[in-house]
Each structure stands twice: as C-alpha cells, then as structure tokens.
C-alpha positions in Angstrom: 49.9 44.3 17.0 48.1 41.6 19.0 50.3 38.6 20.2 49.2 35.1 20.2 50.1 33.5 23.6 50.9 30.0 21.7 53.5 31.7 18.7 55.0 34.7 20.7 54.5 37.8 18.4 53.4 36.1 15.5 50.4 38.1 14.2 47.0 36.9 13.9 46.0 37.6 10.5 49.3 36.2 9.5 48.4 33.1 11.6 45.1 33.1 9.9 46.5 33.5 6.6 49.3 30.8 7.0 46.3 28.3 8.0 44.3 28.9 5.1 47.2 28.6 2.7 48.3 25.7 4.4 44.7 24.0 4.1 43.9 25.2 0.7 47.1 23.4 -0.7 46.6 20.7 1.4 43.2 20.5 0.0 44.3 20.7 -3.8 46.9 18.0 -2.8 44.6 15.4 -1.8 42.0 15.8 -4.4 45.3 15.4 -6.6 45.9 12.0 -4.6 42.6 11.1 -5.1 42.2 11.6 -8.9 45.7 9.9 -9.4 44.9 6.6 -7.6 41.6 7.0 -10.3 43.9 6.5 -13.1 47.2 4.2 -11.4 46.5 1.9 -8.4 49.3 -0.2 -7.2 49.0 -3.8 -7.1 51.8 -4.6 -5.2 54.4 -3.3 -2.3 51.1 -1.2 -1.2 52.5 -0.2 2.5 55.8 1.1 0.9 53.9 2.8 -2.2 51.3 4.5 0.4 54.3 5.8 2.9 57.1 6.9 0.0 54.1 9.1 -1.4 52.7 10.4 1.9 56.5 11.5 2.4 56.9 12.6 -1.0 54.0 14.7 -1.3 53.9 16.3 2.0 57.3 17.0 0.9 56.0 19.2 -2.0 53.2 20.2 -0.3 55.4 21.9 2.5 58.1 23.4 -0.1 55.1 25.1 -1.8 53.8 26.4 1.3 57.1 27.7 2.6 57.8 29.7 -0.4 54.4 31.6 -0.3 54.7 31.7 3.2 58.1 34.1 2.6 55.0 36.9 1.3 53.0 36.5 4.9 56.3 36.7 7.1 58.2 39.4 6.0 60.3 40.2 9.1 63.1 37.2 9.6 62.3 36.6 13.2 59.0 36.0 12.5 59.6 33.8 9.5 62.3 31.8 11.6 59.4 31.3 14.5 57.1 30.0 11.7 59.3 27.5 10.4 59.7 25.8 14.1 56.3 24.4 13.0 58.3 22.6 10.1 58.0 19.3 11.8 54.7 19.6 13.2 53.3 19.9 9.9 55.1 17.6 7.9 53.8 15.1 10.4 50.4 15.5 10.6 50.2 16.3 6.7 52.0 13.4 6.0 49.5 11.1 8.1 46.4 13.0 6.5 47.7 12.0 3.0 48.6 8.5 4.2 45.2 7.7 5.3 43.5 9.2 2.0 46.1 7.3 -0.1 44.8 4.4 1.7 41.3 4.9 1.7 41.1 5.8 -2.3 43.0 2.4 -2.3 40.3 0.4 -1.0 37.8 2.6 -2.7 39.1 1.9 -6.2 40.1 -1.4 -5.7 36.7 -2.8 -4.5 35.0 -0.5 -7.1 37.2 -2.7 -9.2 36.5 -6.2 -7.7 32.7 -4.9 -7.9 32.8 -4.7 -11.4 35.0 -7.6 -12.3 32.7 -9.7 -10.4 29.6 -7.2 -12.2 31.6 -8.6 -15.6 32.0 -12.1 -14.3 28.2 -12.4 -13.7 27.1 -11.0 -16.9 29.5 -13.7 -18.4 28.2 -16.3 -16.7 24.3 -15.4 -17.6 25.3 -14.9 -20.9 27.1 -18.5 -21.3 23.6 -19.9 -19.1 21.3 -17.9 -21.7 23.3 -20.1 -24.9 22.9 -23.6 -23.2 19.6 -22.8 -22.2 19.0 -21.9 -25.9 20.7 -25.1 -27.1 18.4 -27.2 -24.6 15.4 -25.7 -26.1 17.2 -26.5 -29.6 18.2 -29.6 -29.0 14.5 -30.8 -27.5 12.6 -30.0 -30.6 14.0 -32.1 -33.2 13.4 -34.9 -30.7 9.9 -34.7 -31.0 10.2 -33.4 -34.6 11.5 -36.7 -35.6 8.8 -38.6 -33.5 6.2 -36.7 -35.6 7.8 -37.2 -38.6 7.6 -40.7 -37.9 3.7 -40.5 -37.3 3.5 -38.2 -40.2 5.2 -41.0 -42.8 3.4 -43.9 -41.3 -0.1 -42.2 -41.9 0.6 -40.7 -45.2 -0.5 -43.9 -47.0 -3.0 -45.2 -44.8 -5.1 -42.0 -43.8 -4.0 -39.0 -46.5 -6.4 -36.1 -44.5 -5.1 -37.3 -41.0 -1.4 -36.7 -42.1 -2.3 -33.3 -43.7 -4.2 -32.3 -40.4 -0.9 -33.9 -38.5 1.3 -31.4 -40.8 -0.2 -28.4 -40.4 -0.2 -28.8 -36.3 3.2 -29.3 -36.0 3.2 -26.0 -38.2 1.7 -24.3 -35.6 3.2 -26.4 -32.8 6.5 -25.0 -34.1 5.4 -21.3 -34.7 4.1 -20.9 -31.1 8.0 -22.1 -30.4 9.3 -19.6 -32.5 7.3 -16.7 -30.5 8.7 -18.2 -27.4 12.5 -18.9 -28.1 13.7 -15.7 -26.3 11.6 -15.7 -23.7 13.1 -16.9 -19.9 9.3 -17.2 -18.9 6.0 -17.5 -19.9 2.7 -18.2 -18.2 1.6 -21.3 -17.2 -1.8 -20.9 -18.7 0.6 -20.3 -22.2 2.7 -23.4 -21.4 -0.2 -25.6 -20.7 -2.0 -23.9 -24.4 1.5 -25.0 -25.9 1.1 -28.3 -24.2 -2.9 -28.9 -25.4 -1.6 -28.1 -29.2 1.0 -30.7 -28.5 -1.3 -33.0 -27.3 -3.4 -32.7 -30.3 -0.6 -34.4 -32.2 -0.2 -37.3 -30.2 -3.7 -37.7 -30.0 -3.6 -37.9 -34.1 -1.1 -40.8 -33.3 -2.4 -42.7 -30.8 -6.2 -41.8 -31.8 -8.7 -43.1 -27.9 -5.8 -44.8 -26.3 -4.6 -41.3 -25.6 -6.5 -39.8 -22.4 -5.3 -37.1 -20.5 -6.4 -35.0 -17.9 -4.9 -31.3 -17.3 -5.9 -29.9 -13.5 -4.9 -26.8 -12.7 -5.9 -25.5 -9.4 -7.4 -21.4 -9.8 -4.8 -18.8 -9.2 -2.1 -20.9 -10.7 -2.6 -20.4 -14.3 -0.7 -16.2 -14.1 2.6 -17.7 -12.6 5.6 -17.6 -14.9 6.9 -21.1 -15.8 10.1 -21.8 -18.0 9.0 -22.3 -21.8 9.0 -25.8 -22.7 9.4 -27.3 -19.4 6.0 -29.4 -19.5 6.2 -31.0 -23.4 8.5 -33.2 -22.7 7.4 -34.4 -19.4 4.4 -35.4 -21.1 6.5 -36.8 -24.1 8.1 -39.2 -21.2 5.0 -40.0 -20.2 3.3 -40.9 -23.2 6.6 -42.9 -24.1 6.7 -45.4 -21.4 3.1 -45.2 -20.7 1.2 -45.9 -24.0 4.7 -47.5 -26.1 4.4 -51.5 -25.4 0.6 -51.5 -24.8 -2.6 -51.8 -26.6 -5.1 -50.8 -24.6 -6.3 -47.0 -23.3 -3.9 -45.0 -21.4 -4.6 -42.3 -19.2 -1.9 -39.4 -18.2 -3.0 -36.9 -15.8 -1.6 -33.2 -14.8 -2.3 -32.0 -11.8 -0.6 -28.1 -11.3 -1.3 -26.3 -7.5 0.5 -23.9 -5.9 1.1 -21.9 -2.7 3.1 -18.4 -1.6 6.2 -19.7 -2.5 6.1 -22.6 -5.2 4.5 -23.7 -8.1 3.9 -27.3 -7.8 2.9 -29.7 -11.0 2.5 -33.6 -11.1 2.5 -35.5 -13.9 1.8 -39.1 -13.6 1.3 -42.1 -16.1 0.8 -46.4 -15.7 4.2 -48.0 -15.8 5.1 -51.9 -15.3 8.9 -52.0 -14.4 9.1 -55.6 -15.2 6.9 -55.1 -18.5 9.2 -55.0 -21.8 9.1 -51.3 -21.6 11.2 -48.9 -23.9 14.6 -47.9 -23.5 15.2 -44.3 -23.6 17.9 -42.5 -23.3 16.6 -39.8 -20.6 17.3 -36.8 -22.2 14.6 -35.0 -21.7 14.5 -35.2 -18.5 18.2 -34.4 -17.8 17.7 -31.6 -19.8 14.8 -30.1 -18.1 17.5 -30.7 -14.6 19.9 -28.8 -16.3 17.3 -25.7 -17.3 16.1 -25.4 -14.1 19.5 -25.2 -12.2 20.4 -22.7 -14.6 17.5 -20.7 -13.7 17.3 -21.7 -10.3 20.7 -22.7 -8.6 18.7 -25.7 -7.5 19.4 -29.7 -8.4 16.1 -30.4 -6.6 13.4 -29.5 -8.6 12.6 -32.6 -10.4 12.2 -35.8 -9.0 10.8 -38.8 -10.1 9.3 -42.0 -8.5 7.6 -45.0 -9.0 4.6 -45.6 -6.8 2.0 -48.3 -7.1 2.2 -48.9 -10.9 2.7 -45.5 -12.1 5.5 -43.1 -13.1 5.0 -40.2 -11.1 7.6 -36.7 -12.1 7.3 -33.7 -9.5 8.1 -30.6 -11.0 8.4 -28.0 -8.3 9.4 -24.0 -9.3 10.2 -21.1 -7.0 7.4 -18.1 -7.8 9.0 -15.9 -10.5 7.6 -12.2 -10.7 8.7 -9.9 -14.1 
C-alpha cells in the first residue's frame, strides 16, 4: 500500500475516489442551487437566506458524502482519519455554495430587472404608437372641415370645381389611409402627399396661391414622419393668404447634411395686421410627434423675421 505523506496511510485510490465523490456531489449540488434560485429568488433578508442555505446544504451535501464514504474506508482507523477532514470541507463547501447562491442571485435578478425594464419599454412605445395615432387622427378632420367648407361654398357657384374639389380629397384621404401605420415614409412621398394637398387649396384660393417646393438632390430618400409637412403648410396658408386679397407666395425649401434633415417653410405675415386667431394645434401637435419619435423638444421652432413667418423643421437621419 502506498502512503500519502499528507493523510498518513490513507490509500491513494481511496484518496482519489473520496475527491471525486466529494466533487461530483458537490457538482450536482450546485447545479441544484442554481436551478432553484431559477424558480424562487428571495426578495428580502438576502445575506441571512444566502448563509442559512450555504450551511444547510453543505450540511446535506457532507451527510451524503459521509455515508458513501463508509464503502471507500472500510477499516475504522482509516475512516476515523478521513473524517478529521470534516471541518475542512464543510468550510470550503460551504463558501463555494455561498458564492454561487450569490452569483445566480444577481444573475436572475438583473435578468429580471432586464426584462421588466424590456416590458416597461415595449409599454411605453406601445402607449407612444396610440398618441401618435390619435395626432395623425385628430389632424385630418381639421383640414377635413376646412375642405368641406370650400367644398359647400363652391357647390353653387362653380358645380365642376366642387366635383374636382371632392374627388381630391378622395384621393388626399386614400394616400392617408396607405400611410396610417407607417412611423416613416420618404420625403419624396411626403412632399407627393403635400403637392396633392396643395392641389386643394389651390381649388380654394385659385392664383393667389403660389408656392415653391425646393428640395436639394440627395434629400428626397430620407425617411420623414408621415404627415409632418401638411399642416405646416396649412399654418402657412392660414395666416399667410387668410385677411388678404392679393397673391401669396409660400416657399419650401428641404436640404440636408450627414446627420439632419433640415426643411424651411416660410410665408408673408403682418403681426400688427388683423390676422387670424388660431388655436395652434397643429403645430403643438407636430412638437409632440416628434418628441415621441425623437426624445427631442427642439425640433421645431418658429420665428418671425422681416415680414414673414418662418417654421424650421429639423429631423435626425432615420435608416429602416
């Protein structure tokens, strides 16, 4: 029999033995730990839960192990020299199932917080996705009405214009239809949209209505919220052409560089003219889309410079 200098006459093969039982149950105990902290995390008393466990499962652990070790150590002395290495390993087992307790703690829990806070975010987009909806909603029937308006007034003077009038808001309202679930579109299809609803204002207003759309090449492929630009140019023509007789022109102008899209929209204004009182919906509305989209209150801004009404529309570069 060979001796091992450390454990007196302890065999090796029973030393070898006694280290693989002793690792495989260890082994099988902590992938127990580590499937039971899948199912039951504590939320509270953490530092008592982790140490009564460690203790009470390197307690099972080591009655387990002693009882199979009564089949490697059949000769009393040997069994009694065996067990002075009671303490040893209850310690060091005990700290090994301390520190995976803790670690498949943290694990879980943040895997938790992860998807709480996945959970939270899908909430919130989903509650930003139904106001944006009810923005897009709530801004058609605004112009709807104004056309309706036009629509009535013309019916008995000029039967043909009215007809023509009707059927593009038909189509003004389709092409709204094909974009209501859409985050994005071009801007080449936003300023299309915008031309058709141009055309309708240009049946009310007949050659007062001039406009001028720039858009600088390159531009015209960058995505652009749906419906963003109608009702800039529905401010424009509001408290540009309302209160005047005489020709009006509203000009686009749309550029943009690496990082932004930049559009301009400017029509003649007289602050101290009678003007129209609105109630600025449309733009606080269009504010609203865009920090839902964008996180950002500074988008939009409007000025008055040298008798006109100048709105500066400024949007990050969106890739799908």
């Amino acid at each position: 029999m060979q001796a091992h200098p450390l454990f007196g006459q302890l065999d090796i093969q029973q030393l070898a033995l006694d280290s693989a039982l002793s690792l495989v149950l260890l082994a099988i105990l902590l992938i127990y730990v580590v499937n039971l902290l899948g199912f039951y995390k504590p939320h509270r008393y953490i530092f008592l839960y982790v140490i009564s466990a460690a203790l009470i499962l390197t307690g099972i652990w080591e009655f387990a192990l002693d009882l199979l070790l009564d089949f490697i150590y059949t000769i009393p002395a040997d069994k009694a020299l065996a067990d002075q290495m009671f303490w040893y390993r209850f310690f060091f087992t005990s700290l090994i199932v301390a520190g995976t307790i803790t670690i498949s703690w943290l694990y879980y829990k943040n895997y938790e917080l992860q998807a709480e806070l996945e959970r939270h975010k899908e909430g919130q987009s989903a509650l930003a996705d139904a106001e944006l909806f009810k923005l897009r909603q709530q801004l058609q029937p605004h112009f709807l009405f104004n056309s309706l308006n036009s629509i009535n007034a013309l019916i008995g003077v000029d039967p043909p214009l009215a007809s023509k009038m009707v059927l593009q808001l038909s189509e003004f309202f389709r092409g709204s239809l094909k974009r209501e679930d859409k985050k994005f579109i071009s801007l080449q299809e936003e300023i299309d949209y915008l031309k058709l609803y141009l055309e309708i204002e240009q049946v009310r207003f007949g050659h007062r209505l001039q406009t001028q759309l720039i858009i600088k090449p390159g531009c015209e492929k960058l995505m652009v919220p749906p419906l963003v630009l109608q009702p800039l140019m529905e401010n424009a023509i509001k408290f540009g052409l309302y209160g005047t007789i005489g020709q009006v022109k509203i000009q686009l102008d749309a550029s943009c560089d690496e990082r932004m899209l930049y559009i301009r929209i400017e029509n003649p204004f007289d602050p101290e003219g009678s003007g129209i009182r609105g109630t600025g919906f449309g733009l606080s509305s269009i504010r609203r889309r865009l920090y839902l989209l964008f996180e950002r209150n500074d988008l939009l801004q409007t000025k008055v410079n040298e008798g006109l009404f100048v709105a500066e529309l400024k949007l990050p570069i969106y890739h799908v």
